[in-house]
Backbone as JSON Lines, residues from 0, in Angstrom:
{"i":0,"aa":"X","n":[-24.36,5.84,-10.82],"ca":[-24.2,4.44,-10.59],"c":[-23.6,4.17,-9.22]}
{"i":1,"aa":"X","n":[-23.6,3.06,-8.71],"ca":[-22.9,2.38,-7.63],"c":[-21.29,2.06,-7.81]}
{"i":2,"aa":"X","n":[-20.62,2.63,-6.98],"ca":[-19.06,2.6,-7.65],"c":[-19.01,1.57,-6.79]}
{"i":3,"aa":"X","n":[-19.74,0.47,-6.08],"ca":[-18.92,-1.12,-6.04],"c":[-19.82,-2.06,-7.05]}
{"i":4,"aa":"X","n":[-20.54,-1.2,-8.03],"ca":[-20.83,-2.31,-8.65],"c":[-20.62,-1.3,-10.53]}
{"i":5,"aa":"X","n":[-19.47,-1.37,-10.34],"ca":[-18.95,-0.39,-12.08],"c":[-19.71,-1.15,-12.89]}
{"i":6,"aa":"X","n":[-20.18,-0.35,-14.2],"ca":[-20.63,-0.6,-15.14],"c":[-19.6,-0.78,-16.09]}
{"i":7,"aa":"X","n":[-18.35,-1.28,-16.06],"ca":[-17.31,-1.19,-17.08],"c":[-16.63,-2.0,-17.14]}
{"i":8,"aa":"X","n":[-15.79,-2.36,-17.94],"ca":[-14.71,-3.77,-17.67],"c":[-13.56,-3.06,-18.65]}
{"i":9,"aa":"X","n":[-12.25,-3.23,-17.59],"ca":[-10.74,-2.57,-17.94],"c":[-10.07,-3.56,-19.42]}
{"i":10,"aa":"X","n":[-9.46,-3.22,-20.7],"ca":[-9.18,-3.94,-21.24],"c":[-7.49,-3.65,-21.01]}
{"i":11,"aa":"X","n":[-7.4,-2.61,-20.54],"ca":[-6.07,-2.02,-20.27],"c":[-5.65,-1.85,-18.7]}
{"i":12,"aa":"X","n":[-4.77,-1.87,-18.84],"ca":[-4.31,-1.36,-17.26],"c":[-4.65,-0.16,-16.9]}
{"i":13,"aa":"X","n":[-5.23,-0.15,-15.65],"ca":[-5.69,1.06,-14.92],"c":[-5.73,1.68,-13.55]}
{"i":14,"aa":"X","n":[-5.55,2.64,-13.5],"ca":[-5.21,3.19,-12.28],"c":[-6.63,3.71,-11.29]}
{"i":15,"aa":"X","n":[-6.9,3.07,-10.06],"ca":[-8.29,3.63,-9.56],"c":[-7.65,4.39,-8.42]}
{"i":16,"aa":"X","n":[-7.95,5.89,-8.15],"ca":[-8.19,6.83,-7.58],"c":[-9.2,6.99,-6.77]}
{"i":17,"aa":"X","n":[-9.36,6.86,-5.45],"ca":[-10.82,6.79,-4.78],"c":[-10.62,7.49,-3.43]}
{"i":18,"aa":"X","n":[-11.53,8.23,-2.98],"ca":[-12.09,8.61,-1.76],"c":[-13.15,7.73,-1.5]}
{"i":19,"aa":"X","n":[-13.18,6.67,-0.87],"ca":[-14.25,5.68,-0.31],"c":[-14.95,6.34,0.94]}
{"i":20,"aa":"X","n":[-16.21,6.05,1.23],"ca":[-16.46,6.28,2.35],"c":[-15.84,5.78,3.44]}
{"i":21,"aa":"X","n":[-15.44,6.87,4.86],"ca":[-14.52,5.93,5.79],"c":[-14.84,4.27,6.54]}
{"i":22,"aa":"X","n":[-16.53,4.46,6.38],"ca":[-16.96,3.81,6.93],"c":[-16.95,3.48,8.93]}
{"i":23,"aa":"X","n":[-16.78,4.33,8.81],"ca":[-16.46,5.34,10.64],"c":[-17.94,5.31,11.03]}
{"i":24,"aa":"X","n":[-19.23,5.77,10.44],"ca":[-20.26,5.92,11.1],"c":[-21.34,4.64,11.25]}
{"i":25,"aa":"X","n":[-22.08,4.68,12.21],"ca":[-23.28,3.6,12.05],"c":[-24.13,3.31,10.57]}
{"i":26,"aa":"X","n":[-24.54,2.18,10.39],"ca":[-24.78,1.93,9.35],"c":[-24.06,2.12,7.68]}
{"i":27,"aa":"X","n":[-22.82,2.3,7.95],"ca":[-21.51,2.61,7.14],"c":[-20.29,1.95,7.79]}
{"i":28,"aa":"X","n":[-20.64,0.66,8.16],"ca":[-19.24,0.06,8.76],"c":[-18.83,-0.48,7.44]}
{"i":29,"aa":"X","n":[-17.35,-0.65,7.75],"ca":[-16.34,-1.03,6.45],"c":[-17.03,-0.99,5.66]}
{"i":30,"aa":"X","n":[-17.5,0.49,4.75],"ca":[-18.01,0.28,3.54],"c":[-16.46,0.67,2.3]}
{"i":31,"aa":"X","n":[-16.04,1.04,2.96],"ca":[-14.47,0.98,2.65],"c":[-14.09,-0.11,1.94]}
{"i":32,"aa":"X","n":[-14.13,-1.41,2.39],"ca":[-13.77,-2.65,1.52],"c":[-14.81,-2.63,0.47]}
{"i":33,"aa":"X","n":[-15.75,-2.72,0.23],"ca":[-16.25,-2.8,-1.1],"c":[-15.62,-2.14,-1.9]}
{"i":34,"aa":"X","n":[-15.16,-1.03,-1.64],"ca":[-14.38,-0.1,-2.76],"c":[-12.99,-0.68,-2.98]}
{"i":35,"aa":"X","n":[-12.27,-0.86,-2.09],"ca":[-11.2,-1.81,-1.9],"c":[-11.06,-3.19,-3.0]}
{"i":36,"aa":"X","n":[-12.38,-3.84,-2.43],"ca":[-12.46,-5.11,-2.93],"c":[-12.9,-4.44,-4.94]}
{"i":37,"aa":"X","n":[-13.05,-3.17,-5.23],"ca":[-13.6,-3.17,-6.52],"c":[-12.14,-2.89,-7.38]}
{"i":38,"aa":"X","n":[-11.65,-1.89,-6.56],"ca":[-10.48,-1.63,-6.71],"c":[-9.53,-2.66,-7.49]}
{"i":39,"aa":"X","n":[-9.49,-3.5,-6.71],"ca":[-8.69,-4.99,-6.77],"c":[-8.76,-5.6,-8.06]}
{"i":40,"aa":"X","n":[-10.74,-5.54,-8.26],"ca":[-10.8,-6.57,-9.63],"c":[-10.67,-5.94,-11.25]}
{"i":41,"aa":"X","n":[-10.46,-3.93,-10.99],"ca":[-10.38,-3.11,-12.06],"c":[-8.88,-2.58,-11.96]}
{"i":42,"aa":"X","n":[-8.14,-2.47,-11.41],"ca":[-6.93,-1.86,-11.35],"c":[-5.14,-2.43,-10.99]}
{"i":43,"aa":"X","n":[-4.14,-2.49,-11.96],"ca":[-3.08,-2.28,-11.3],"c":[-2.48,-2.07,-10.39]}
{"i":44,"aa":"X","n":[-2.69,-1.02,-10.49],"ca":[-2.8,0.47,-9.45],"c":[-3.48,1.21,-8.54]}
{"i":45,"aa":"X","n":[-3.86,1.32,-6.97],"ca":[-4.39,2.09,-6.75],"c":[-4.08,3.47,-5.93]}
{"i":46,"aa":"X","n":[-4.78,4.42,-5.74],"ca":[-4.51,5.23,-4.47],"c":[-5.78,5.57,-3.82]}
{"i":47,"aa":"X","n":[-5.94,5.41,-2.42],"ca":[-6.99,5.48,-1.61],"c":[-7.27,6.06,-0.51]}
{"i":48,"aa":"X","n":[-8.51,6.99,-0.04],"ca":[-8.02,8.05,1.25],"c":[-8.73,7.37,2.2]}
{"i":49,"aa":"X","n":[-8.18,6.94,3.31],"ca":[-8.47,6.41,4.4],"c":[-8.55,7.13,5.56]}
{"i":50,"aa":"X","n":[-9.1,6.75,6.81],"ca":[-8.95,7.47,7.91],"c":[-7.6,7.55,8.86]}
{"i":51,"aa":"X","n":[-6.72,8.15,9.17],"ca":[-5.8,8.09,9.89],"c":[-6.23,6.89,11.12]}
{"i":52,"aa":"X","n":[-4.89,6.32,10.71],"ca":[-4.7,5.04,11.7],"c":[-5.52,3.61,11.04]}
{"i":53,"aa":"X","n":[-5.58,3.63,10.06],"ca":[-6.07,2.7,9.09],"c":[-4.74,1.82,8.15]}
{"i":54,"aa":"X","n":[-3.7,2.23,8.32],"ca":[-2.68,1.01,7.87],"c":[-2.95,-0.03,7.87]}
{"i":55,"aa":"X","n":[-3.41,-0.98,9.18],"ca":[-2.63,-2.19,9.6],"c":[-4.09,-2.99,8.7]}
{"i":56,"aa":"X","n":[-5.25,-2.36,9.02],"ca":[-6.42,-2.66,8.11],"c":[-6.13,-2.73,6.72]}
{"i":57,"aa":"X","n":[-6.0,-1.63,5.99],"ca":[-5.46,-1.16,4.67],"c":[-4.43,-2.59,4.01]}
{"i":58,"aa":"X","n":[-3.79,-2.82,4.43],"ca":[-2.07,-3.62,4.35],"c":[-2.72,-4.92,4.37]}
{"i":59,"aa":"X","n":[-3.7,-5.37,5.59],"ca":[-4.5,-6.79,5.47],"c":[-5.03,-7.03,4.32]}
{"i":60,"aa":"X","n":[-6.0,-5.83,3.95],"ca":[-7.27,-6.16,3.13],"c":[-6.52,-6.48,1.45]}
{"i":61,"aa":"X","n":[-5.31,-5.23,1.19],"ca":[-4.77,-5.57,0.56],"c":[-4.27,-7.07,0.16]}
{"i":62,"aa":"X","n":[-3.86,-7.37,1.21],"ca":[-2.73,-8.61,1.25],"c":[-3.7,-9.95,0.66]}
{"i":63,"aa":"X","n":[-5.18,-9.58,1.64],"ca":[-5.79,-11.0,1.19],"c":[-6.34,-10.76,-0.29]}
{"i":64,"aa":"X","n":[-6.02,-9.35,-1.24],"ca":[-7.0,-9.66,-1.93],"c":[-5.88,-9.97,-3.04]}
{"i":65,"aa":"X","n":[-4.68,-10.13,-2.63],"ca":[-3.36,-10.46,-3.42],"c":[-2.86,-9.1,-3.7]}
{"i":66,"aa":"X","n":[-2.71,-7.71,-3.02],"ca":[-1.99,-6.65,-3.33],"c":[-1.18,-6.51,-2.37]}
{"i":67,"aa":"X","n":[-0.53,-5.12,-1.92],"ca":[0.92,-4.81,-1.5],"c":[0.39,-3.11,-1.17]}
{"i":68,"aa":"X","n":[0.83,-2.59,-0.2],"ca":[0.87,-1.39,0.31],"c":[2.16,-1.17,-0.19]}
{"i":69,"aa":"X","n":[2.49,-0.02,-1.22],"ca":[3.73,0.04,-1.22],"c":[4.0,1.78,-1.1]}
{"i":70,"aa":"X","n":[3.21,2.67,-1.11],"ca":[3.57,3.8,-0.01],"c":[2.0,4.22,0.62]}
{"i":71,"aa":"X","n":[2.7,4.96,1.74],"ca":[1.47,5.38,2.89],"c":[2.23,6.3,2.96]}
{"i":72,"aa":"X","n":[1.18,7.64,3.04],"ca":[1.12,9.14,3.81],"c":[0.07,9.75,3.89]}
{"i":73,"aa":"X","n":[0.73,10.71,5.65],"ca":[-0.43,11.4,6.14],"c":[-0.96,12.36,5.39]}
{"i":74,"aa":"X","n":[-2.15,13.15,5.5],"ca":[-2.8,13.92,4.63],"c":[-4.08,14.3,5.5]}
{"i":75,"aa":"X","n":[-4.0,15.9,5.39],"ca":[-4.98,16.44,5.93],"c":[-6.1,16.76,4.97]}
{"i":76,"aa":"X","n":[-7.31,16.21,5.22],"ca":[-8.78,16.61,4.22],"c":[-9.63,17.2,4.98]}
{"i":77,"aa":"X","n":[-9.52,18.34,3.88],"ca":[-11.28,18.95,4.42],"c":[-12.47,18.32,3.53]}
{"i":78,"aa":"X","n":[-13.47,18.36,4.71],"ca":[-14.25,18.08,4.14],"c":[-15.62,18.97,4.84]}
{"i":79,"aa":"X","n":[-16.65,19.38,3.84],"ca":[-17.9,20.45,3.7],"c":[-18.43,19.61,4.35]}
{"i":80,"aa":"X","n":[-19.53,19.87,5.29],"ca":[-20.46,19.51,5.61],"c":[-21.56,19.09,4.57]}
{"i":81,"aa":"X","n":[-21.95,17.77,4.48],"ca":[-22.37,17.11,3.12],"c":[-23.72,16.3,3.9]}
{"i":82,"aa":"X","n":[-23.9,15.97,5.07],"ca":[-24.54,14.66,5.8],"c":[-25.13,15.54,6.91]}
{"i":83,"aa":"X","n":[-26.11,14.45,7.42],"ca":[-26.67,14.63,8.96],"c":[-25.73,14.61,10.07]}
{"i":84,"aa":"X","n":[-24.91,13.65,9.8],"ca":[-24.34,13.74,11.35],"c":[-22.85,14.7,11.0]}
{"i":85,"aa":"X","n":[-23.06,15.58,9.24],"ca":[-22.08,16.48,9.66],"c":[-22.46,17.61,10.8]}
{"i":86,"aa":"X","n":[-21.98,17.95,11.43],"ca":[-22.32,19.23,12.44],"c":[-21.09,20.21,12.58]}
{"i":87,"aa":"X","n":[-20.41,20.65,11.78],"ca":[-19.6,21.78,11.27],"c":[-19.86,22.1,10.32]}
{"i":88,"aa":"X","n":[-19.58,23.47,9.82],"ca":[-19.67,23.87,8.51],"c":[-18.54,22.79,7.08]}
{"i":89,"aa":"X","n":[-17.37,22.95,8.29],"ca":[-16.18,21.86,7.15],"c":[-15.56,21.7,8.62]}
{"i":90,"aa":"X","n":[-14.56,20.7,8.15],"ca":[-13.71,19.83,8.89],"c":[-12.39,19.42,8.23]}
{"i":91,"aa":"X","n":[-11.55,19.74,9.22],"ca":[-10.29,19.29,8.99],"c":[-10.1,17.23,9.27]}
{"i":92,"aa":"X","n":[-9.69,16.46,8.04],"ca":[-10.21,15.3,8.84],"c":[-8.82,14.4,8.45]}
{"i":93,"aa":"X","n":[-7.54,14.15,9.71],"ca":[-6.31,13.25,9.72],"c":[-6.87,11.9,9.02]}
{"i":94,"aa":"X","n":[-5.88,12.19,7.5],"ca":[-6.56,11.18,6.34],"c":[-4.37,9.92,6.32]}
{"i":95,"aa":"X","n":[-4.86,9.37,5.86],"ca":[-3.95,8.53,5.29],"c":[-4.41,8.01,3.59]}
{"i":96,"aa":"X","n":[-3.11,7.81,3.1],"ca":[-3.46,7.65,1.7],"c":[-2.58,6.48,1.64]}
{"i":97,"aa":"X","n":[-3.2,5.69,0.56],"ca":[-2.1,4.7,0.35],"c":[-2.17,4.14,-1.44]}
{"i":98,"aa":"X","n":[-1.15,3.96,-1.57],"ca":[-0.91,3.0,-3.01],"c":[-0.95,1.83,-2.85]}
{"i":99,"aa":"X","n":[-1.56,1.11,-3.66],"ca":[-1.58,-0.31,-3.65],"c":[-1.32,-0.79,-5.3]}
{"i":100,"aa":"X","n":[-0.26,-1.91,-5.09],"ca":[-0.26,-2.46,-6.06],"c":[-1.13,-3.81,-6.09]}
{"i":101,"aa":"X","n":[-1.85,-4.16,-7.11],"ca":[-2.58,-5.36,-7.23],"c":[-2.33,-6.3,-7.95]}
{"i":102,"aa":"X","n":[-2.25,-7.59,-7.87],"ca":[-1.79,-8.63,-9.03],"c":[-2.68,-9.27,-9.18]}
């Protein structure tokens, strides 16, 4: 399925866990907020891996969708060569993570 368009509806509180795409490459701009924005309408709680230097974005998107950054840390991800425009075998890639609370 399409994880910005879930097939499910939360009757309970829930926690969403996501690696979104960074949305860093052409034709993948901010695809990040859709996940964000799904985040928002299924979860409490979230935690999300972003690209280093993505706070001040992160903290906005939050804010307008009525949530709260309430911790951020750095975090190094590898990641396999999965795509075309991967061109390493793997990659070390300066990630940021963040919690968000949602109301």
């Amino acid at each position: 399925g399409d994880a910005t368009r879930p097939p499910l509806a939360v009757s309970e509180p829930a926690t969403v866990v996501m690696n979104p795409p960074f949305g860093a490459q052409d034709g993948n701009r901010n695809a990040d907020r859709e996940f964000l924005a799904v985040a928002s309408d299924l979860a409490e709680v979230s935690y999300s891996v972003h690209n280093a230097g993505s706070r001040k974005f992160v903290e906005a998107f939050a804010a307008d969708e009525g949530g709260e950054v309430t911790h951020a840390f750095a975090a190094e991800f590898r990641i396999d060569a999965q795509f075309d425009h991967h061109t390493d075998e793997a990659r070390d890639i300066d990630t940021e993570v963040y919690r968000i609370e949602w109301s």
